[in-house]
MARVO-93569 format. One line per 5 residues: number of its first residue (from 1); for each residue x, y, z of N, C-alpha, C, O. Coordinates in Angstrom, 1 decimal. Layout:
N
NUM	X Y Z X Y Z X Y Z X Y Z | ...
//
This chain:
219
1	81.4 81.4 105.2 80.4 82.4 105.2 79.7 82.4 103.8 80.2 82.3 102.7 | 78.6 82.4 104.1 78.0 82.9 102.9 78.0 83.9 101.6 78.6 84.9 101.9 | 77.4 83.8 100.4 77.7 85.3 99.5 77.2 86.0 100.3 78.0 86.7 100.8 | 75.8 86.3 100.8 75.1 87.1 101.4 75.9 87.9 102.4 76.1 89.1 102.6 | 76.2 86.9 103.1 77.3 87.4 104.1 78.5 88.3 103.8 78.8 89.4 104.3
6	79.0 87.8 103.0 80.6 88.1 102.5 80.3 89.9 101.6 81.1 90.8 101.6 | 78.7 89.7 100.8 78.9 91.1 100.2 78.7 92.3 101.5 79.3 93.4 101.5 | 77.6 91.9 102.5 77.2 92.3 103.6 78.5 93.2 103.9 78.6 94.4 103.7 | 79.5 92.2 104.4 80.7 92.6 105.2 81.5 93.6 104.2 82.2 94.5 104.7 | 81.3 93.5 102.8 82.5 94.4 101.9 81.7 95.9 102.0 82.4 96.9 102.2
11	80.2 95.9 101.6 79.1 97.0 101.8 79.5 97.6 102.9 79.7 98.8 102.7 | 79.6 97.2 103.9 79.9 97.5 105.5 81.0 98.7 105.4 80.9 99.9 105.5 | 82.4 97.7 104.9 83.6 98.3 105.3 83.4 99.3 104.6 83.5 100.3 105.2 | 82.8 99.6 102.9 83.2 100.7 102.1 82.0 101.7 102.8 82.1 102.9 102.4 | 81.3 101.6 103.3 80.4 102.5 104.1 81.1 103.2 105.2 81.0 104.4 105.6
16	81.5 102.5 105.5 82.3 102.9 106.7 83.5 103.9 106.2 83.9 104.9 106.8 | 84.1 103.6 104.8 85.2 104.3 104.2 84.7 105.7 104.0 85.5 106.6 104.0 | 83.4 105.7 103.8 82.7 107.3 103.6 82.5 107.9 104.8 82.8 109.1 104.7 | 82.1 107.5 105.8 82.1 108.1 107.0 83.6 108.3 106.9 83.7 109.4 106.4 | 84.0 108.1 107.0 85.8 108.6 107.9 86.0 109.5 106.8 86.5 110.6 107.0
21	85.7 109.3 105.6 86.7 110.5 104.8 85.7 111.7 105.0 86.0 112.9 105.1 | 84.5 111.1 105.1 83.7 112.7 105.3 84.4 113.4 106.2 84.8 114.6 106.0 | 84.5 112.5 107.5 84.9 113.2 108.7 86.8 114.2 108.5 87.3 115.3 108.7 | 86.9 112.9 108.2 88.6 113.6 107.6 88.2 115.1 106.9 88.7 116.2 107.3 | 87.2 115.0 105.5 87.4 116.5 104.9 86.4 117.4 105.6 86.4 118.5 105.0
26	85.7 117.2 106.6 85.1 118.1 107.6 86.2 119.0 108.7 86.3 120.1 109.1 | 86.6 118.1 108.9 88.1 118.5 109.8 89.3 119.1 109.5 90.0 119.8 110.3 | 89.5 118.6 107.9 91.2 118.7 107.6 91.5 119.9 107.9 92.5 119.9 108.5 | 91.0 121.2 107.8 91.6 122.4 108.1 91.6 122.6 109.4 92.4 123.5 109.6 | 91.2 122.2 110.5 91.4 122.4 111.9 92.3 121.6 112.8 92.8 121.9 113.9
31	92.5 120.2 112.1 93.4 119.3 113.1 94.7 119.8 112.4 94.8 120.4 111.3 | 96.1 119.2 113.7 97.1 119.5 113.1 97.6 118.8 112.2 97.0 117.7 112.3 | 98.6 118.9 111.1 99.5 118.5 110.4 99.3 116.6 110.7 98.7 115.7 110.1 | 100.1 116.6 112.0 100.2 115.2 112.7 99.0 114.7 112.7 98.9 113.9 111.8 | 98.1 115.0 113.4 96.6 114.6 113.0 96.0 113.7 112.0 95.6 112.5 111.9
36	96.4 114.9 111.2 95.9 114.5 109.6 96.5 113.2 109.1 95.9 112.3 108.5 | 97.8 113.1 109.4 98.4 111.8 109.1 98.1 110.7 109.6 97.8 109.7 108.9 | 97.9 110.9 111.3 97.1 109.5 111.9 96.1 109.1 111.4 96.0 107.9 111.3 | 95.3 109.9 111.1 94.0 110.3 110.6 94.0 109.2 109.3 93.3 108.1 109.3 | 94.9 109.7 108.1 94.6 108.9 107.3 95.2 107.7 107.1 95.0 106.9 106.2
41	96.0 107.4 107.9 96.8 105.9 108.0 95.6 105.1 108.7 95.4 104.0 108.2 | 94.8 105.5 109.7 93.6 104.8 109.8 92.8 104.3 108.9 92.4 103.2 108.9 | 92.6 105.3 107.8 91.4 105.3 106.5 91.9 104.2 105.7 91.2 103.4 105.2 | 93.1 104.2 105.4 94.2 103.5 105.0 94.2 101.9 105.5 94.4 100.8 104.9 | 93.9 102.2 106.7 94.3 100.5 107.2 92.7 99.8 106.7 92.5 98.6 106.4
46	91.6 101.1 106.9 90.1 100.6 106.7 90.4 100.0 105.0 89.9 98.9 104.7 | 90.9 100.7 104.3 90.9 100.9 103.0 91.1 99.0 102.6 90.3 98.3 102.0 | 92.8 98.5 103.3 93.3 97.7 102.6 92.3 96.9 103.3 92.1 96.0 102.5 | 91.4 96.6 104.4 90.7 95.8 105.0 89.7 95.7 103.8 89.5 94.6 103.2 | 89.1 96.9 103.4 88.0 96.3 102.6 88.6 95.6 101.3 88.0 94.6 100.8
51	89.8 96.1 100.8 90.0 95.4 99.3 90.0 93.7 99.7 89.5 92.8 99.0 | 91.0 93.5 101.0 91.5 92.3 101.1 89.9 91.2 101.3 89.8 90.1 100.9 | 88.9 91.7 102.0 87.6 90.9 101.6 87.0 91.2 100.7 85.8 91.0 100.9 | 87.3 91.9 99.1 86.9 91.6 98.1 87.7 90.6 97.6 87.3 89.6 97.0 | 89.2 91.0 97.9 90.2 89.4 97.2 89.7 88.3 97.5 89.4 87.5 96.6
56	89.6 88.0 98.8 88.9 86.8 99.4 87.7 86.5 99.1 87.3 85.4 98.9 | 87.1 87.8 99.3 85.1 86.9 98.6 85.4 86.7 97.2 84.8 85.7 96.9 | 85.9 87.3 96.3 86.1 87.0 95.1 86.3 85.7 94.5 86.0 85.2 93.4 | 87.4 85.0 96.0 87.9 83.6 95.3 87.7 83.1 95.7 88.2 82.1 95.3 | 86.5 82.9 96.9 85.2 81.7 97.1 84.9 82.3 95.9 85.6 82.2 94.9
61	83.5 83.1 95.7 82.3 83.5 94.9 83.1 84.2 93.5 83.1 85.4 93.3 | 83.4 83.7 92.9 84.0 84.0 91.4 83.2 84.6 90.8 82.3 84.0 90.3 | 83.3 85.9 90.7 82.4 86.6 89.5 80.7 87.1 90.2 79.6 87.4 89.7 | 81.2 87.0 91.6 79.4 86.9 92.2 79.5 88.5 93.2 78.7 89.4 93.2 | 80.8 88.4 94.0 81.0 89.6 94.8 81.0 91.0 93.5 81.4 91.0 92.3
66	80.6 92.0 94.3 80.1 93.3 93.7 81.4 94.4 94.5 81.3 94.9 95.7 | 81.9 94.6 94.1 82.8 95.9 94.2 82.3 97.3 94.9 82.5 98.2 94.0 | 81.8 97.8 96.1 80.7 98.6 96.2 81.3 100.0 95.6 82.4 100.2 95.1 | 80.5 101.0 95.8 80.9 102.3 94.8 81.8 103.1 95.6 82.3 104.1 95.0 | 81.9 103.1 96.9 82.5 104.1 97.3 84.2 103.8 97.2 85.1 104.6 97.0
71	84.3 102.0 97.6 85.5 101.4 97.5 86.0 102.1 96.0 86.7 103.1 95.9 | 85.7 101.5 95.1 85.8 101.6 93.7 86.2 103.3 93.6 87.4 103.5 93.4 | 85.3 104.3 93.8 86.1 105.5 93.7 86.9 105.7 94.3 87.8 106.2 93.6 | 87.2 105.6 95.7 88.5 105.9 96.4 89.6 105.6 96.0 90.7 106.2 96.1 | 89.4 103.8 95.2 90.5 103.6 94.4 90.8 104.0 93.6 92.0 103.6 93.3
76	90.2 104.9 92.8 90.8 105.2 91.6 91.3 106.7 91.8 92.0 107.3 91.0 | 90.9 107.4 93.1 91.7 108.6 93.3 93.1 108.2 93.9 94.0 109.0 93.7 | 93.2 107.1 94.4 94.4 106.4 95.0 95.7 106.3 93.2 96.7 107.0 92.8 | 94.8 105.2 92.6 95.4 105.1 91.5 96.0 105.7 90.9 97.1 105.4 90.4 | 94.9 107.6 90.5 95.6 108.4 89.4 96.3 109.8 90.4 96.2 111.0 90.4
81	97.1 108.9 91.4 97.4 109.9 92.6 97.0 111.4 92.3 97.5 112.4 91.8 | 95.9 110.9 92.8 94.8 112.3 93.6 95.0 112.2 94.6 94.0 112.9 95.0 | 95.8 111.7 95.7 95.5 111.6 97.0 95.3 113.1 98.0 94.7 113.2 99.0 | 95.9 114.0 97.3 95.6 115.1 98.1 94.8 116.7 97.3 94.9 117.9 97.3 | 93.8 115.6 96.3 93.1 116.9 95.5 92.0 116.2 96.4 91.6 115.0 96.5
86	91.5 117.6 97.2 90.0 117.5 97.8 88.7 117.6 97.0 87.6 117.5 97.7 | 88.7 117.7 96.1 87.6 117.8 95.0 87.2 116.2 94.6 86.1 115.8 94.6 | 88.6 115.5 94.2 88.1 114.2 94.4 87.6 113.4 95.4 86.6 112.7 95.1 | 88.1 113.4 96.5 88.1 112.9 97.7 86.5 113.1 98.2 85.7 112.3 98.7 | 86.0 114.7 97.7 84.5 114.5 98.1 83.7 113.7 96.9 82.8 112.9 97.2
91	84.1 114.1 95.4 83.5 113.1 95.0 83.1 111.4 95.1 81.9 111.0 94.8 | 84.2 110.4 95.4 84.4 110.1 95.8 83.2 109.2 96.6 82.5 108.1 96.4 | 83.3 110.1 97.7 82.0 109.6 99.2 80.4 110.2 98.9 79.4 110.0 99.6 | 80.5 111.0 97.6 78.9 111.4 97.6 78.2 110.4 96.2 78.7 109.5 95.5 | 77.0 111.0 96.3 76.0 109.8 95.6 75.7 108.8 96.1 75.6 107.8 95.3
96	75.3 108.7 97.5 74.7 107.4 98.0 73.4 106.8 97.7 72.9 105.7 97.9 | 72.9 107.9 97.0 71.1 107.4 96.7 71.3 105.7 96.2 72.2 105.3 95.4 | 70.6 105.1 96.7 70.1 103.7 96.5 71.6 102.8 96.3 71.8 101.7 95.9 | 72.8 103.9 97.0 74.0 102.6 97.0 74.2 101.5 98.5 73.9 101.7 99.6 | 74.6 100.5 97.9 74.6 99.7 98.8 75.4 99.6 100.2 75.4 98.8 101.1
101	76.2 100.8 100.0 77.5 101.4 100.9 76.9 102.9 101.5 77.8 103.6 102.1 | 75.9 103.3 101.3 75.8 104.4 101.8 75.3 104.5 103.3 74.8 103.5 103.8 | 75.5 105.7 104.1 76.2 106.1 105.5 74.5 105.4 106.1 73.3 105.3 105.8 | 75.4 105.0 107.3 74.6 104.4 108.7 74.6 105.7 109.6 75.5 106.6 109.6 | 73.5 105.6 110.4 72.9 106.4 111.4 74.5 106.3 112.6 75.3 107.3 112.7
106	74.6 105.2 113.0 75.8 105.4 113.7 76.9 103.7 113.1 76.6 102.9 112.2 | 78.1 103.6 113.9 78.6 102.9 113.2 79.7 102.4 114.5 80.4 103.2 115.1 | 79.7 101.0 114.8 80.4 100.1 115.5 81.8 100.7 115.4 82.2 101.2 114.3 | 82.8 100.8 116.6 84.0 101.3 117.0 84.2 102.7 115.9 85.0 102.5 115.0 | 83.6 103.9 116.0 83.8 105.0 114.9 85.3 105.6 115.8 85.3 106.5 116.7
111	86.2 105.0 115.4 87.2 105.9 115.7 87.9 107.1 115.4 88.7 107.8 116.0 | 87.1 107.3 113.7 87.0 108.9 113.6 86.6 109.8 113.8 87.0 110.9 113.4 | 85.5 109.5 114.8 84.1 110.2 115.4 84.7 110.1 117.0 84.4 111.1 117.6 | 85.2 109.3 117.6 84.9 108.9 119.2 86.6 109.1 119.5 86.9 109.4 120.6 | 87.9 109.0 118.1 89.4 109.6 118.4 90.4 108.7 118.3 90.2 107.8 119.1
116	91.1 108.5 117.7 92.1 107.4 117.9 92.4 106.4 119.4 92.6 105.2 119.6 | 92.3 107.8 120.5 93.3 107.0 121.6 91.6 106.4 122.3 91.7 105.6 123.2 | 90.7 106.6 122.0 89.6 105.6 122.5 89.6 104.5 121.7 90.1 103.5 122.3 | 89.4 104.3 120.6 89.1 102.9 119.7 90.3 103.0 118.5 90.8 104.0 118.1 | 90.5 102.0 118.2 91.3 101.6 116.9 90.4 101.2 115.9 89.3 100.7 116.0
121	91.5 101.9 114.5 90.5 101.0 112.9 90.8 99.5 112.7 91.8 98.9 113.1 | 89.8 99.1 112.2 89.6 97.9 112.1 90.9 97.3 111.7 91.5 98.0 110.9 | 91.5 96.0 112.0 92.7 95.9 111.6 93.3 94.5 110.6 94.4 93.9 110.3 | 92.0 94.4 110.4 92.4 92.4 109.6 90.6 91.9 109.0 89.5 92.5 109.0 | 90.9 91.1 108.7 89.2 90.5 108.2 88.4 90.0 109.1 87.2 90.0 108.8
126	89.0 89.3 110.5 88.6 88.8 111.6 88.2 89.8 112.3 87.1 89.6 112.8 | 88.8 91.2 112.6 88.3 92.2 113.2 87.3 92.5 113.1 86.5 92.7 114.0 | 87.1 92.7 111.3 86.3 93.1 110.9 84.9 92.6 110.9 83.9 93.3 111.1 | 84.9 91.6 110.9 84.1 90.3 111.4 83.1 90.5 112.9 81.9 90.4 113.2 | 84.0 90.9 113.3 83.6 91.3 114.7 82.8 92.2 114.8 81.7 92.3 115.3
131	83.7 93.3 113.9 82.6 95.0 114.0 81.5 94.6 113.2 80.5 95.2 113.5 | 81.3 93.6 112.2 80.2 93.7 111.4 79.2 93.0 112.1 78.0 93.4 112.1 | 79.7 91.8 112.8 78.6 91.3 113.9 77.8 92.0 115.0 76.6 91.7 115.3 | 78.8 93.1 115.5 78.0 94.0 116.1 77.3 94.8 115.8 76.2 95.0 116.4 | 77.7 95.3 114.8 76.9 96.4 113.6 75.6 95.9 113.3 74.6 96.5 113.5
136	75.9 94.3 112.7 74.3 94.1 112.4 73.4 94.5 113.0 72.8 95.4 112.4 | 73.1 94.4 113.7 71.3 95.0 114.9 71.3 96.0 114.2 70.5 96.1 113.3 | 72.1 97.2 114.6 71.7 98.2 113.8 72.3 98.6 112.4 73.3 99.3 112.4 | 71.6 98.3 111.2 72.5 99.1 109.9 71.4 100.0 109.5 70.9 99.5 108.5 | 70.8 101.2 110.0 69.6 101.8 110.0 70.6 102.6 109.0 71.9 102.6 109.1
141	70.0 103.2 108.1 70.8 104.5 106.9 70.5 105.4 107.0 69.3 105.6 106.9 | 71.2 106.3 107.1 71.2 107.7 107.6 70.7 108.7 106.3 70.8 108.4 105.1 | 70.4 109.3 106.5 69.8 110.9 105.2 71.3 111.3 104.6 72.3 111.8 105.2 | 71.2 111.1 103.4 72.7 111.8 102.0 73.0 112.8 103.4 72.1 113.5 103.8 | 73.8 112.8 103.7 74.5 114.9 104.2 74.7 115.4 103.2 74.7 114.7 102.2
146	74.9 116.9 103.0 75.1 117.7 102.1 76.9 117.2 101.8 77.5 116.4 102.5 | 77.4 117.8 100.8 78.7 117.3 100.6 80.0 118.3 101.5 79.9 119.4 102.0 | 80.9 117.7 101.4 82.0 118.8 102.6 81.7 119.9 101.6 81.1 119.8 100.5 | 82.5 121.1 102.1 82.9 122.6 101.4 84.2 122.2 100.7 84.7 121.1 100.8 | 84.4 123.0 100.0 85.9 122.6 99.0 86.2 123.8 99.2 85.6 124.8 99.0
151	87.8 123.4 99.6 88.4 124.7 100.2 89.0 125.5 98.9 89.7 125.1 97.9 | 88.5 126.9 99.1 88.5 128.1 98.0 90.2 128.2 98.3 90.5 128.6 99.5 | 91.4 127.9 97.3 92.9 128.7 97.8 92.6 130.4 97.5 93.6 131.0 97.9 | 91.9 131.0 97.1 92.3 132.3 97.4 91.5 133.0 98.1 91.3 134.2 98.0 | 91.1 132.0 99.1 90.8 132.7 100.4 91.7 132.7 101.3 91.7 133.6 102.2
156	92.9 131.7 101.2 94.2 131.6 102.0 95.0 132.8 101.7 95.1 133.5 100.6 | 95.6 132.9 102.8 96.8 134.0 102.9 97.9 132.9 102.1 97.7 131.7 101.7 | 99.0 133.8 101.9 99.9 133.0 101.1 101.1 132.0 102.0 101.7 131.1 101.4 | 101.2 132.3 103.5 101.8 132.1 104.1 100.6 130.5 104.9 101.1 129.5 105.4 | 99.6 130.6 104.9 99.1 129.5 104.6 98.9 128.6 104.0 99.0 127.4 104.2
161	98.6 129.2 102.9 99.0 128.4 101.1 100.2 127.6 100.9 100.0 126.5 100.5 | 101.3 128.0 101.2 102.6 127.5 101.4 102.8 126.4 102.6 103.1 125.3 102.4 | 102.5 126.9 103.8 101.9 125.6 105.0 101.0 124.6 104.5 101.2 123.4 104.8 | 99.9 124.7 103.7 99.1 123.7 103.0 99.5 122.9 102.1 99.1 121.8 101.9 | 100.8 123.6 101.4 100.7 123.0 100.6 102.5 122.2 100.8 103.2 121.9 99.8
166	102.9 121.9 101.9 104.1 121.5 102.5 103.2 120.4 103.3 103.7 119.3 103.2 | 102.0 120.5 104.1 101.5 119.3 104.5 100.7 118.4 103.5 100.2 117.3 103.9 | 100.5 118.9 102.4 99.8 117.9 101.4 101.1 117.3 100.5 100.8 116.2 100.0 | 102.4 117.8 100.4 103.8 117.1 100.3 103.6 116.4 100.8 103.1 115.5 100.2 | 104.1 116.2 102.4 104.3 115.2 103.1 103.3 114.0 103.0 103.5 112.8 102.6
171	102.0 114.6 103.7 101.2 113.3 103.2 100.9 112.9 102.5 99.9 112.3 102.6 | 101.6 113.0 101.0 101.2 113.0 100.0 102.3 111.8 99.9 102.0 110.7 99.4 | 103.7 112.1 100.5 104.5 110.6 100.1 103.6 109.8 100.8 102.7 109.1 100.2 | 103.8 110.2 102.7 103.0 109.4 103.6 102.3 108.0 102.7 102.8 107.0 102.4 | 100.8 108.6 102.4 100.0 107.8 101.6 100.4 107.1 100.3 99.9 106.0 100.1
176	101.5 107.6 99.3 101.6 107.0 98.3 102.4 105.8 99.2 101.8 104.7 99.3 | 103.8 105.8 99.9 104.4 105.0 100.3 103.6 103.6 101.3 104.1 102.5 101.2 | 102.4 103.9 102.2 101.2 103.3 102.7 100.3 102.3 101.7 100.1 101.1 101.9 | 99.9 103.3 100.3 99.2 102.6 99.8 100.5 101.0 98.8 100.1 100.0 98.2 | 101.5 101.4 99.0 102.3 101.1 98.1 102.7 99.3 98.7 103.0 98.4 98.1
181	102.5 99.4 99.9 103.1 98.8 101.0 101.8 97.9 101.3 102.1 96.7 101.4 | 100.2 98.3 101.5 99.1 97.7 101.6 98.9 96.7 100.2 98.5 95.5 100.2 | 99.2 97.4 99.3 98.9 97.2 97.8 99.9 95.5 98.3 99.4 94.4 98.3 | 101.2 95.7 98.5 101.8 94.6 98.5 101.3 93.8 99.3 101.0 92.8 98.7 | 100.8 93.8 100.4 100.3 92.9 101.5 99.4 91.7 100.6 99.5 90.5 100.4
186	98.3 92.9 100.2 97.6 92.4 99.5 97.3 91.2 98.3 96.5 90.3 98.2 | 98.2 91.6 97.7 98.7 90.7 96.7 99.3 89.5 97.5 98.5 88.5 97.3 | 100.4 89.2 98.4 100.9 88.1 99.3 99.8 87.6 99.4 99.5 86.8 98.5 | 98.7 87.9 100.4 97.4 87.7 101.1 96.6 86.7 99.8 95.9 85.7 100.0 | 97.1 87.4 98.4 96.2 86.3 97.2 96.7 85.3 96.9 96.1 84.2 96.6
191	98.0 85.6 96.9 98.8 84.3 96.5 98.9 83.1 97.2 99.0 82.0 96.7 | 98.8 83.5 98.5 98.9 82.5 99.8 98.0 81.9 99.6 98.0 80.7 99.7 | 96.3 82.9 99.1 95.2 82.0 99.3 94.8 81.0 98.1 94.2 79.9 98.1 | 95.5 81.7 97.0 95.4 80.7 96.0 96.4 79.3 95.8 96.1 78.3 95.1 | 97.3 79.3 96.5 98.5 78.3 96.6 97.5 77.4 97.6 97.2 76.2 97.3
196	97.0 78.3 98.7 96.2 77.0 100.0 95.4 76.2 98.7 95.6 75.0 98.4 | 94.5 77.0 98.2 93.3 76.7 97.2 94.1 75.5 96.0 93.3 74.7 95.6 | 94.9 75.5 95.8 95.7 74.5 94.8 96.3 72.9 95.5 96.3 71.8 95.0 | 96.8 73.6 96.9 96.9 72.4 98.0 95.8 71.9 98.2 95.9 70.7 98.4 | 94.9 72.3 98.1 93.9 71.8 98.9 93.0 70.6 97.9 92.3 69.6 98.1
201	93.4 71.6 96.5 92.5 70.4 95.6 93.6 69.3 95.1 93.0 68.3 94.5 | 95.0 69.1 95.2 95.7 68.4 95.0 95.6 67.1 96.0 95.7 66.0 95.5 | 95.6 67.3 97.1 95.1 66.7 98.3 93.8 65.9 97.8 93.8 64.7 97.6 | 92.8 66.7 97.5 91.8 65.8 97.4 91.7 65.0 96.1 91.1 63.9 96.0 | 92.6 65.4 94.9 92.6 64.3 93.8 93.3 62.8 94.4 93.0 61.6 94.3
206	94.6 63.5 95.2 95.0 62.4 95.8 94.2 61.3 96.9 94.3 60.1 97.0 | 93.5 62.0 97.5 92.5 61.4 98.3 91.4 60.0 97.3 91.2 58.9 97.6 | 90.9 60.7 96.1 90.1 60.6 95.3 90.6 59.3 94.5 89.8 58.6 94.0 | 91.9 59.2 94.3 93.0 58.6 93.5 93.5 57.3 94.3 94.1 56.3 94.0 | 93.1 57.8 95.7 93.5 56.2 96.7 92.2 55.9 97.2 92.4 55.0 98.0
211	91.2 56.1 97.1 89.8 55.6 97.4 89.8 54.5 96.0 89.4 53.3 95.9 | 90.4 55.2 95.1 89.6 54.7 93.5 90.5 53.3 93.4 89.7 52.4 93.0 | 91.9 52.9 93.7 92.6 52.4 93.9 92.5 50.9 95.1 92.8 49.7 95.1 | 92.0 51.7 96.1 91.6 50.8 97.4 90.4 50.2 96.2 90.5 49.1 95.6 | 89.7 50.8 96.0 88.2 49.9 95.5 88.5 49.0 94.0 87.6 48.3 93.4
216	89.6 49.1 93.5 90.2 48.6 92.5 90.4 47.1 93.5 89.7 46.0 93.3 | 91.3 47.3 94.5 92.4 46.2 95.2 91.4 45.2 95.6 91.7 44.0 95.8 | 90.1 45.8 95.8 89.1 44.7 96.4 88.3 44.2 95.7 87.4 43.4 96.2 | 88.4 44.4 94.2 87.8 43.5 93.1 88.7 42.9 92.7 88.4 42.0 91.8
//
């Protein structure tokens, strides 16, 4: 694939990462507990999709792939485990003016929008591949939305507050142990590709080293 191609496809996924969390903090107070979990093990799976085509475009195009901004913040609320302060989470997805990841009018397999048991999140770079091929025709960009609400705690009863704050526990391991676990994949996924990448040019010195040799034998 091309650079063109390859930033295309990373733009895509982290665009796509803003749609679902919007949708996630539009929702979080209405779905259940369970929900919420499925919910973000999806965002999650979108998440390690997009880093793993920056690992990979990075080690064709060294120094050429661009990091897009929404990827980049979500990581760093992942990082300084913010995973369950909603203040970040909207910062995060807002500021799209003139970014390269900002929200599409609509969006190939939205399974945050259309439900888990209709479509699945994307699940690998080949998948991805797929949705971005269909996507192309349309990547029309949608108008900034205003940003989610940020939930006021002393508008909660206390007996809520305590429920809220027992499901932001849990998914709070949930995600750290997810991101902990993607993060590993990830890394394998580099190593493998750099090991192929070292075969591959070992091979060819060798190749290079018996051509040079044959053309020796015949003078």
């Amino acid at each position: 694939m091309s650079l063109t191609e390859m930033q295309s496809i990373v733009n895509y996924q982290s665009s796509r990462l803003r749609s679902i969390m919007r949708t996630y903090l539009e929702g979080e107070q209405t779905r259940s507990a369970e929900s919420n979990k499925e919910f973000m093990k999806g965002f999650y799976q979108e998440l390690e999709v997009c880093g793993t085509w920056i690992a990979v475009a990075s080690l064709k195009y060294e120094g050429l792939i661009q990091a897009p901004p929404c990827y980049k913040e979500c990581m760093l609320v992942v990082v300084n485990n913010g995973t369950m302060v909603r203040e970040a989470w909207v910062d995060a997805i807002s500021g799209t003016s003139g970014a390269p990841d900002g929200y599409l009018d609509r969006y190939e397999r939205a399974w945050w929008k259309d439900g888990l048991s209709a479509v699945s999140p994307i699940q690998d770079v080949s998948d991805s591949v797929a949705v971005w091929k269909a996507q192309s025709p349309n990547m029309c960009r949608a108008l900034e939305p205003l940003p989610p609400p940020v939930t006021s705690l002393e508008s909660l009863s206390q007996e809520r507050l305590h429920s809220a704050r027992a499901v932001a526990r849990d998914l709070r391991a949930l995600i750290v142990k997810e991101v902990a676990e993607r993060v590993a994949r990830i890394k394998d996924l580099q190593a493998r590709i750099i090991h192929i990448t070292m075969e591959r040019n070992r091979v060819e010195a060798l190749e290079v080293e018996y051509q040079r040799n044959q053309a020796l034998g015949k003078d």
